[in-house]
BABAFI-645503 format. One record per atom (N, C-alpha, C): atom name; x, y, z. Coordinates in Angstrom, 1 decimal. Example, Ala and Ser with C-alpha at 12.3 -4.5 7.8 and 13.67 -1.06 7.14 Angstrom:
<rs>
 site      u      v      w
    N   13.2   -5.7    7.8
   CA   12.3   -4.5    7.8
    C   13.2   -3.3    7.8
    N   12.8   -2.2    7.1
   CA   13.7   -1.1    7.1
    C   12.9    0.0    7.9
</rs>
This chain:
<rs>
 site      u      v      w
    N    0.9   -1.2    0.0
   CA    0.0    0.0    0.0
    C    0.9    1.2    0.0
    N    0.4    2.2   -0.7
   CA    1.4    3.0   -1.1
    C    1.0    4.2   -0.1
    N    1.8    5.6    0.5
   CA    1.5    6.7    1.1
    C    1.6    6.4    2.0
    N    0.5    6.7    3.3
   CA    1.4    6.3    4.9
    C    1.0    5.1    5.3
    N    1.7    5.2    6.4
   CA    1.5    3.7    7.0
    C    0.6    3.0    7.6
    N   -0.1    1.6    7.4
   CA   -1.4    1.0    7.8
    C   -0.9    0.6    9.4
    N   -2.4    0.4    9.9
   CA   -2.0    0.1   11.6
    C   -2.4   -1.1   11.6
    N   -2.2   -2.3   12.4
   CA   -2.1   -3.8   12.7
    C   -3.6   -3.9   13.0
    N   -4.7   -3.1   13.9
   CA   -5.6   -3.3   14.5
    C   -6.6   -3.1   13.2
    N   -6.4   -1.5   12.3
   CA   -6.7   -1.6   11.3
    C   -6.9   -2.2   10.5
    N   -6.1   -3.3   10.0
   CA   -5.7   -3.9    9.0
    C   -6.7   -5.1    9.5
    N   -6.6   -5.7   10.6
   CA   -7.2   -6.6   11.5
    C   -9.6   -6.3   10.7
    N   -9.6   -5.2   11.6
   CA  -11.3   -4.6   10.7
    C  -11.4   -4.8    9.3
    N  -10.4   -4.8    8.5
   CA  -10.1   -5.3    7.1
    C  -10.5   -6.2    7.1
    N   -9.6   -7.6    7.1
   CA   -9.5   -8.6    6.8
    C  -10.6   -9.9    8.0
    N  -11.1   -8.8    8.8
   CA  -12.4   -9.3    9.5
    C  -13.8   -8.4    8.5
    N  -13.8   -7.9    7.9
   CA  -15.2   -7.5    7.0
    C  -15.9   -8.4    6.1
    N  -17.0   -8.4    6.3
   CA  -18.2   -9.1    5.8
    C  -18.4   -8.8    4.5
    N  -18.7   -6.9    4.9
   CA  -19.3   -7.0    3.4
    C  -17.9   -5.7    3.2
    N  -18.7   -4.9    2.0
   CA  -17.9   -3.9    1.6
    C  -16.5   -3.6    1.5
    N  -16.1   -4.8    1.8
   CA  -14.7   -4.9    2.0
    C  -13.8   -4.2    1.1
    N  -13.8   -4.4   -0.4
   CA  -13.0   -4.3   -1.7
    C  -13.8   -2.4   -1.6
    N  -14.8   -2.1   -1.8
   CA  -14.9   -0.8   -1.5
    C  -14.1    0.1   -0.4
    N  -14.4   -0.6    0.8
   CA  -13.6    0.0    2.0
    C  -11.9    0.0    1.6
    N  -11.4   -0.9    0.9
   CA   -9.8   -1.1    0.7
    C   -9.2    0.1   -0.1
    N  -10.3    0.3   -0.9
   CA  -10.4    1.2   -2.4
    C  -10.3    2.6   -1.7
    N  -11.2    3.0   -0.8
   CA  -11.4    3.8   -0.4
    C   -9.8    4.8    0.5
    N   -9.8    3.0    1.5
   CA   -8.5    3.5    2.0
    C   -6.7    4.0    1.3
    N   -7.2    3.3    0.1
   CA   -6.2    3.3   -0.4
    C   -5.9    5.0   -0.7
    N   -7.1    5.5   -1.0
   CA   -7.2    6.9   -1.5
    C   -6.4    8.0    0.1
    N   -7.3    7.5    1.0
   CA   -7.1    7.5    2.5
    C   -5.9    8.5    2.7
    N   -5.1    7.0    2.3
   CA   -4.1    6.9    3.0
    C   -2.6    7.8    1.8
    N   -2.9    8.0    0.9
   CA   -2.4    8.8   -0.1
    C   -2.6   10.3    0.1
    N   -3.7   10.6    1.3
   CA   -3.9   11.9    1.3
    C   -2.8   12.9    2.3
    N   -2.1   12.0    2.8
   CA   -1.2   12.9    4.1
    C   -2.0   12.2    5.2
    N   -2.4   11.7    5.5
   CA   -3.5   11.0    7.0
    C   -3.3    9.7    7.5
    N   -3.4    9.9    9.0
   CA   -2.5    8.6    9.7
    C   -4.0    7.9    9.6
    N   -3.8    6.6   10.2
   CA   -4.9    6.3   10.4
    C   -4.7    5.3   11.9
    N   -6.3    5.1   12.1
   CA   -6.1    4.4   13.8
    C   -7.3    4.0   13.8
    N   -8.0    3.2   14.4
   CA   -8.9    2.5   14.7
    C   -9.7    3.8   16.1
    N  -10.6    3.6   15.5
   CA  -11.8    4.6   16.7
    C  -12.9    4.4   16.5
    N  -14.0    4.2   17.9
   CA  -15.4    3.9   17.5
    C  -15.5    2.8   17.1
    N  -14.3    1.7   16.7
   CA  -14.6    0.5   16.3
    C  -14.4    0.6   14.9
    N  -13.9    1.4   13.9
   CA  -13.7    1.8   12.5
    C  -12.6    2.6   12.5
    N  -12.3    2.4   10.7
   CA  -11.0    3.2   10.4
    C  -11.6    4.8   10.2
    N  -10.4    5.7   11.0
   CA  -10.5    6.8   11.0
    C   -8.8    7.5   10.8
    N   -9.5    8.5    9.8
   CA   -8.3    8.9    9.5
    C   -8.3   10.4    9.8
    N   -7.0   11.0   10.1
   CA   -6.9   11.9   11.2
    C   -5.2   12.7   10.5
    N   -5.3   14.2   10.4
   CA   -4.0   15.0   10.1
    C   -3.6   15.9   11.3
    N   -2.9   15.9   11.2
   CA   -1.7   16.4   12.4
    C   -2.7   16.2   13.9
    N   -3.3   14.9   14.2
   CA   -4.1   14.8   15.4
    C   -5.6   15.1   15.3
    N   -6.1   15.3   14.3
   CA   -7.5   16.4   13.9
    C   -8.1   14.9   13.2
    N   -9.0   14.4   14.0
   CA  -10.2   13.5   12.8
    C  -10.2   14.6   11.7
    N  -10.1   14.1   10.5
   CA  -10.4   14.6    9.4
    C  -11.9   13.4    8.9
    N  -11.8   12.2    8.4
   CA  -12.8   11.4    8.1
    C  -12.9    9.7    8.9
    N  -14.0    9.2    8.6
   CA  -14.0    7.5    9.3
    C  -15.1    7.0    8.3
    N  -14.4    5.8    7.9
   CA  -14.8    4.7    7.2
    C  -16.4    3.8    8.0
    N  -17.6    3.9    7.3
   CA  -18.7    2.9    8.3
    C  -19.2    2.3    7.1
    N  -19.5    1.2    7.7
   CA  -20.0    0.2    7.0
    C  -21.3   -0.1    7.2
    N  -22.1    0.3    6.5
   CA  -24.1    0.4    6.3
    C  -24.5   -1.0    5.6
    N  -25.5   -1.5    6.6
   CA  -26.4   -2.4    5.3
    C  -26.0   -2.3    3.7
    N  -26.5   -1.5    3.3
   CA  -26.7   -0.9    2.0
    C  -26.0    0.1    1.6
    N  -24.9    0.3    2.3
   CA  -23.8    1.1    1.2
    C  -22.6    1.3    2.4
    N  -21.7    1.6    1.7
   CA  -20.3    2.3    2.4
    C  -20.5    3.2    2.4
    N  -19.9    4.3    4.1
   CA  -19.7    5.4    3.9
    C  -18.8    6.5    4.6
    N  -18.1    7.0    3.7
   CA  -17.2    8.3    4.4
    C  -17.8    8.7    5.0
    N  -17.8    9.5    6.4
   CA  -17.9   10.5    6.9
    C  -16.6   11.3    7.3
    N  -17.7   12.5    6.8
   CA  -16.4   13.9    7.1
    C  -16.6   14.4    8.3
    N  -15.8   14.5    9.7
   CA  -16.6   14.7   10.6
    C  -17.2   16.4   10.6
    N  -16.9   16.5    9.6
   CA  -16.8   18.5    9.6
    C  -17.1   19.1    8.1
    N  -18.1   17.8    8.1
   CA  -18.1   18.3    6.0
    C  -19.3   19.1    6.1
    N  -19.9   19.5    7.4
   CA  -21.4   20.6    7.6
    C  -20.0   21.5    6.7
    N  -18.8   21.6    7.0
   CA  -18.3   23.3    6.5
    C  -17.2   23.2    5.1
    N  -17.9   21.8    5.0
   CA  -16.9   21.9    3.7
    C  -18.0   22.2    2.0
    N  -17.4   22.9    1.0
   CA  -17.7   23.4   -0.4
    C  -19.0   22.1   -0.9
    N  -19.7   21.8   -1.4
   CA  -20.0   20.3   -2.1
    C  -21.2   20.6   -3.3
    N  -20.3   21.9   -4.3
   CA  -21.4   22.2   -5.0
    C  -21.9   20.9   -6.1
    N  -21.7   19.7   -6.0
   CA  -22.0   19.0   -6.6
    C  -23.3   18.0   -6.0
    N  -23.2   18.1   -4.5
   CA  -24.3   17.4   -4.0
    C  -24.0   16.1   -3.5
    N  -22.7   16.2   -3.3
   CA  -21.9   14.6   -2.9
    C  -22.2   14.2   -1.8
    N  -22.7   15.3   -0.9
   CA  -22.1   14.8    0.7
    C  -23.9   15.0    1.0
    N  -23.9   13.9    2.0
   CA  -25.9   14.1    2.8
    C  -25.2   14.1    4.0
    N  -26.4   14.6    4.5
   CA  -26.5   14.4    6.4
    C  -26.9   12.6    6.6
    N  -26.2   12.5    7.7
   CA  -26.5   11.3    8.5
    C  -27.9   11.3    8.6
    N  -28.4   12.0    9.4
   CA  -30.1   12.0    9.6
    C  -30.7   13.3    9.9
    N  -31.5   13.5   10.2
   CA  -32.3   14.4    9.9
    C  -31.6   15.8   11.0
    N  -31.2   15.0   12.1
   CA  -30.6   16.3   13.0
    C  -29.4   16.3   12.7
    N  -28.6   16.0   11.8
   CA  -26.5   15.8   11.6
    C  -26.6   17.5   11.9
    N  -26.0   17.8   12.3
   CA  -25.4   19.0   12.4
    C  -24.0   19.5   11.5
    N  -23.2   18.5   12.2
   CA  -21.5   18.3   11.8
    C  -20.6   17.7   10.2
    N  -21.0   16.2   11.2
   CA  -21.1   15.0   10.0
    C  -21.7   14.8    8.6
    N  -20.9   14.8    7.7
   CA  -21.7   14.9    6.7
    C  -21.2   13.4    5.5
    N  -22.0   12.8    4.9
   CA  -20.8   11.8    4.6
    C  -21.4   10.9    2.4
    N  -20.6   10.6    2.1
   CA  -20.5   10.3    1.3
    C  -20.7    8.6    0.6
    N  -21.6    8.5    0.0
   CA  -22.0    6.9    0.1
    C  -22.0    6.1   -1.4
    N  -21.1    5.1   -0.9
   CA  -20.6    3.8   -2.2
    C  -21.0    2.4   -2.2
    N  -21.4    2.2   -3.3
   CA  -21.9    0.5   -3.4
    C  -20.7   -0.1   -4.1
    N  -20.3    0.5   -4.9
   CA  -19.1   -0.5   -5.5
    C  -17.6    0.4   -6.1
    N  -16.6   -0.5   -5.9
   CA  -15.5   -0.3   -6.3
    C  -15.4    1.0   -7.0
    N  -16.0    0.6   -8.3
   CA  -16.1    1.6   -9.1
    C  -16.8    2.8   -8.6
    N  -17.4    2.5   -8.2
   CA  -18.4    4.3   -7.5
    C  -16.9    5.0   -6.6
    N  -16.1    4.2   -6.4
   CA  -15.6    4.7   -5.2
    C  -13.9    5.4   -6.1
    N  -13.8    4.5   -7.3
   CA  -12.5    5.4   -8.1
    C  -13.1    6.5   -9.3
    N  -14.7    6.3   -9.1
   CA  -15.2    7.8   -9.9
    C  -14.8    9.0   -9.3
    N  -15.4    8.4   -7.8
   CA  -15.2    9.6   -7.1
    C  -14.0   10.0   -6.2
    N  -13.0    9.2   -6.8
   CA  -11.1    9.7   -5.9
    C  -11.0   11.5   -5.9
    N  -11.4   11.7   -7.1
   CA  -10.7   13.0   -7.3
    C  -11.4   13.8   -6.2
    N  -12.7   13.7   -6.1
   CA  -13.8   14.2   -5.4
    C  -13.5   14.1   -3.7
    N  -13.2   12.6   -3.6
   CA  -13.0   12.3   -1.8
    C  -11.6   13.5   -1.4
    N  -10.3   13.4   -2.7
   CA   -9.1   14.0   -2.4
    C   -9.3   15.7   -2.2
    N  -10.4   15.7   -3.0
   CA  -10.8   17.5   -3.0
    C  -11.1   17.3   -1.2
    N  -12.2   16.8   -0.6
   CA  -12.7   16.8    0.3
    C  -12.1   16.7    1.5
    N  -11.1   15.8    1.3
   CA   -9.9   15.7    2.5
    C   -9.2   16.8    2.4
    N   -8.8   17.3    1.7
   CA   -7.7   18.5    1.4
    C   -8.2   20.0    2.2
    N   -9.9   19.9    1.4
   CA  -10.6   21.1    2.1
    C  -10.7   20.7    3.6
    N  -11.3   19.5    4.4
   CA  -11.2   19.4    5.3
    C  -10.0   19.5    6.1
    N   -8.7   19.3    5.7
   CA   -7.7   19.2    6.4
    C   -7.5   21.5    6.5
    N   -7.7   21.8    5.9
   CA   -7.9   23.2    5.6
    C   -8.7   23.7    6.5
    N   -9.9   23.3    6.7
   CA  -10.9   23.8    7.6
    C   -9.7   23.4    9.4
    N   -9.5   22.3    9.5
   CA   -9.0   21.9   10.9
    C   -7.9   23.1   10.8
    N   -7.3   23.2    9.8
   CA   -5.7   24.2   10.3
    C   -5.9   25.2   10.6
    N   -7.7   26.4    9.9
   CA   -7.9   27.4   10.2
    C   -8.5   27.5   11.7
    N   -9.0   26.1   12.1
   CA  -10.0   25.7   13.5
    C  -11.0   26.8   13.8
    N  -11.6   25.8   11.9
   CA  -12.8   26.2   12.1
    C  -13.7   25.1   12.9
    N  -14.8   25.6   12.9
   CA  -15.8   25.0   14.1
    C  -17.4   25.2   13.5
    N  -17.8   24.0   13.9
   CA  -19.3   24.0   13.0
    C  -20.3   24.5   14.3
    N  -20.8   25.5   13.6
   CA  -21.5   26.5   14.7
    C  -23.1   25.3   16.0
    N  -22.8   25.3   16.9
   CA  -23.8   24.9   17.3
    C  -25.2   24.9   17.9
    N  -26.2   24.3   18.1
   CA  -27.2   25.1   18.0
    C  -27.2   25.6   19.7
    N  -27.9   26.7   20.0
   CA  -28.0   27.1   21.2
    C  -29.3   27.7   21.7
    N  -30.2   27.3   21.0
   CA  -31.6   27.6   21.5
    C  -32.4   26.1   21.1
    N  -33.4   25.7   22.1
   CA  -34.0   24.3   21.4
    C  -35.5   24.8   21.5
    N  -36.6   24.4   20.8
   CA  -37.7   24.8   20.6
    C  -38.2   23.3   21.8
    N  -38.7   24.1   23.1
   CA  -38.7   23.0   24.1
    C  -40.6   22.9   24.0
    N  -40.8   21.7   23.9
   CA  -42.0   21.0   23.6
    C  -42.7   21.8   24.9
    N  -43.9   22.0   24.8
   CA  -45.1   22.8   26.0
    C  -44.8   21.6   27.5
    N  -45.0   20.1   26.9
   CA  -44.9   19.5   28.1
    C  -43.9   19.5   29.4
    N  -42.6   19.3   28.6
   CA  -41.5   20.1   29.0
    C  -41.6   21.3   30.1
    N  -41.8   22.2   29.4
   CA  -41.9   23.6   30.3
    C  -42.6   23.7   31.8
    N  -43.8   22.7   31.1
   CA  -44.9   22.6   31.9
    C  -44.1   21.7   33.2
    N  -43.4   21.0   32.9
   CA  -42.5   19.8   33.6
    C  -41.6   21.1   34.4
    N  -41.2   21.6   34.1
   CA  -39.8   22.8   34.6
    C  -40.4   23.5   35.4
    N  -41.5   24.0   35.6
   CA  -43.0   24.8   36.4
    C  -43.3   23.9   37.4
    N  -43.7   23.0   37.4
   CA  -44.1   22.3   38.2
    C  -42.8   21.2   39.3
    N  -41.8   21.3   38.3
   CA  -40.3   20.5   39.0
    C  -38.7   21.7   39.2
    N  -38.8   22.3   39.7
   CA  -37.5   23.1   40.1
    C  -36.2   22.6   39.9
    N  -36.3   21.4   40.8
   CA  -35.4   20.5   40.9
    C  -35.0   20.0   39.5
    N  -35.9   19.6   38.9
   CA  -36.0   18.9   37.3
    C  -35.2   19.8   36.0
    N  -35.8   21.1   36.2
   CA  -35.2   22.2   35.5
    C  -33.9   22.3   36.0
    N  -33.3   22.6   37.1
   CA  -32.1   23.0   37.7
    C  -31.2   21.9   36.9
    N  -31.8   20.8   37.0
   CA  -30.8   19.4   36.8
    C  -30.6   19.6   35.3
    N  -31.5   20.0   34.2
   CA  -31.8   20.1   33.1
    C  -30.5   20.7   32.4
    N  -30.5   22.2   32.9
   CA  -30.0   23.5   32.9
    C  -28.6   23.1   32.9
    N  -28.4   22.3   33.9
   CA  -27.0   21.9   34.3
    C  -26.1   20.7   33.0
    N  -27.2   20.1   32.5
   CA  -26.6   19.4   31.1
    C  -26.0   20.1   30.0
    N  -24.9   19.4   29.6
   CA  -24.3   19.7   28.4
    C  -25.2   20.4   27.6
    N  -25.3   21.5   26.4
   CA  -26.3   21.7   25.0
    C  -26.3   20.4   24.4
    N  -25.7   19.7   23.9
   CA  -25.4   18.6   23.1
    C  -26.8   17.3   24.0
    N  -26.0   16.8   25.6
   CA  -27.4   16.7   25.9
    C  -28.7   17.2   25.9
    N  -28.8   18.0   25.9
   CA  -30.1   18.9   25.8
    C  -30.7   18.7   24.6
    N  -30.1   18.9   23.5
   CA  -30.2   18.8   22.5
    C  -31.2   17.0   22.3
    N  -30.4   16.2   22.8
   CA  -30.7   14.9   22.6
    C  -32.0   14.9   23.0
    N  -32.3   15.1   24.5
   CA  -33.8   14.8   24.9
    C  -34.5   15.7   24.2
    N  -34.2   17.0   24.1
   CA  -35.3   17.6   23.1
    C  -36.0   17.4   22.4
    N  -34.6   16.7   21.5
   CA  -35.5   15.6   20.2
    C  -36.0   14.7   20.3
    N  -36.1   13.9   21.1
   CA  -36.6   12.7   21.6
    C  -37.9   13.0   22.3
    N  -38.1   14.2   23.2
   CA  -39.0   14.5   23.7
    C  -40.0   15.2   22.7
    N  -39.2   15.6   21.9
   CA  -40.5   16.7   20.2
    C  -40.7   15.5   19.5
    N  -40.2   14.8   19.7
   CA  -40.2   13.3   18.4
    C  -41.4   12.7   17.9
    N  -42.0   12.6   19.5
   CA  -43.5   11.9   20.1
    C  -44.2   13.3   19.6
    N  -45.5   12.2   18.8
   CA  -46.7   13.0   17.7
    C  -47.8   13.4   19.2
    N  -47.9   13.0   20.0
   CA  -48.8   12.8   20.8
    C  -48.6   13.3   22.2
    N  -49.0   14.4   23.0
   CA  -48.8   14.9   23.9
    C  -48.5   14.1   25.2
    N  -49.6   13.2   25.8
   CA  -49.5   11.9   26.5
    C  -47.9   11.1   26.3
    N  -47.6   10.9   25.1
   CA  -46.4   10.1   24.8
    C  -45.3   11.4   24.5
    N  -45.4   12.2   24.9
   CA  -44.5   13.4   25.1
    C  -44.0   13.9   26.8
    N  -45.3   13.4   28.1
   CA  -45.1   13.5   28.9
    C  -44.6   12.1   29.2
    N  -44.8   10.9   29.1
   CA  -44.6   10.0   29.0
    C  -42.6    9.9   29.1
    N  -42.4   10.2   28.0
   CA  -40.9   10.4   27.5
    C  -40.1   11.1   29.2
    N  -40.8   12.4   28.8
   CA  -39.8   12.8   30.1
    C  -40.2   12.2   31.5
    N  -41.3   12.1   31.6
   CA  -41.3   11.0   33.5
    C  -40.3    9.7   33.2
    N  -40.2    9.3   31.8
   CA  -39.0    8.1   31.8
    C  -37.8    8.4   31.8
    N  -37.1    9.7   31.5
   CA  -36.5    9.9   31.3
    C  -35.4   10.5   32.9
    N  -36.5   11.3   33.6
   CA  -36.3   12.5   35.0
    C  -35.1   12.0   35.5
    N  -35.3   10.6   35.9
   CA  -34.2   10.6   36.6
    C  -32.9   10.3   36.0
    N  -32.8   10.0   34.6
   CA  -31.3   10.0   33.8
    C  -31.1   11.7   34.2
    N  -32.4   12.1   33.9
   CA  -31.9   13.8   34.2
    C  -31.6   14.1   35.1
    N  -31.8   14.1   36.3
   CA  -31.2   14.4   37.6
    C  -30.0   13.8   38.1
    N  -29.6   12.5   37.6
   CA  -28.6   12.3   37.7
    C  -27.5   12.8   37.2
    N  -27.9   13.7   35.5
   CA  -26.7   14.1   35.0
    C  -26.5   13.9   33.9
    N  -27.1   12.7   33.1
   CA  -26.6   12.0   32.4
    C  -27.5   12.2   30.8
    N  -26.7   11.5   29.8
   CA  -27.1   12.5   28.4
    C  -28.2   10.8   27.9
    N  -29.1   11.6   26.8
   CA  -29.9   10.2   26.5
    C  -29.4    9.2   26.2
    N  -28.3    9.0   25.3
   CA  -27.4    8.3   25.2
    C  -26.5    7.5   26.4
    N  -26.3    8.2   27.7
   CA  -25.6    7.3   28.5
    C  -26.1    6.5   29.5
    N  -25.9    5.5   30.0
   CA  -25.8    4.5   30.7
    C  -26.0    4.5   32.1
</rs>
């Protein structure tokens, strides 16, 4: 393999892949030609310049895909790059079914790495959101719980963020109060929807 050097653990997620494998190799090859070390993170290849995630390798059902962790701020007048889902903020990523899809688009991924390694050197930063449209039940919860709010207030934006959406998610008011009485006490302890 030509450009920098592969890692053992790396190499290891390789030659353990199911599917997408010959895409993923293709991919890395480009990777690793760009200036970018690579290391295993998250359980996938990620590749990283002067210490900066630049992108990481994930393997979908139904397609391969780059993510750029910072491609919200990268150029993509062509339409290459989608959001993860509906809330990505950041992440933005690029999706291959075959080999060939994946050396159409070298020139394309090398633009992307390049601009992205550019965005990290300026440290730029993908603006975050700082207001959340807090569901009526919610509020109504913060009014009636002090304690609940205070503990609320006290979470990260990022958690905040999470229950918000999870709590706006629910079509139905009942199953909107519902959410947060299940949720209260992850809240008061601290802890983001995601943790344990």
């Amino acid at each position: 393999m030509s450009g920098m050097a592969t890692v053992p653990e790396v190499d290891e997620v390789f030659l353990n892949a199911t599917r997408w494998l010959q895409e993923a190799e293709a991919l890395r090859q480009i990777l690793l030609d760009c200036d970018l070390t690579e290391a295993l993170k998250w359980g996938k290849p990620c590749y990283a310049h002067d210490g900066k995630n630049i992108c990481i390798i994930q393997s979908m059902k139904d397609f391969l895909a780059l993510l750029f962790f910072k491609g919200a701020l990268l150029k993509d007048p062509d339409g290459l790059l989608e959001r993860q889902g509906p809330n990505s903020r950041s992440g933005f990523r690029m999706r291959f079914t075959s080999v060939q899809e994946v050396a159409r688009m070298a020139k394309s991924i090398k633009a992307f790495v390049n601009e992205a390694i550019e965005v990290e050197r300026a440290g730029l930063k993908v603006e975050r959101a700082t207001k959340f449209d807090y569901p009526e039940e919610l509020l109504d919860r913060f009014v009636d719980d002090p304690d609940f709010k205070t503990a609320f207030d006290r979470l990260t934006p990022g958690r905040q963020r999470g229950y918000v959406l999870h709590f706006s998610g629910a079509r139905l008011s009942k199953t909107r109060a519902a959410r947060i009485e299940r949720y209260r006490r992850k809240i008061l302890d601290g802890k983001g929807f995601h943790d344990r």
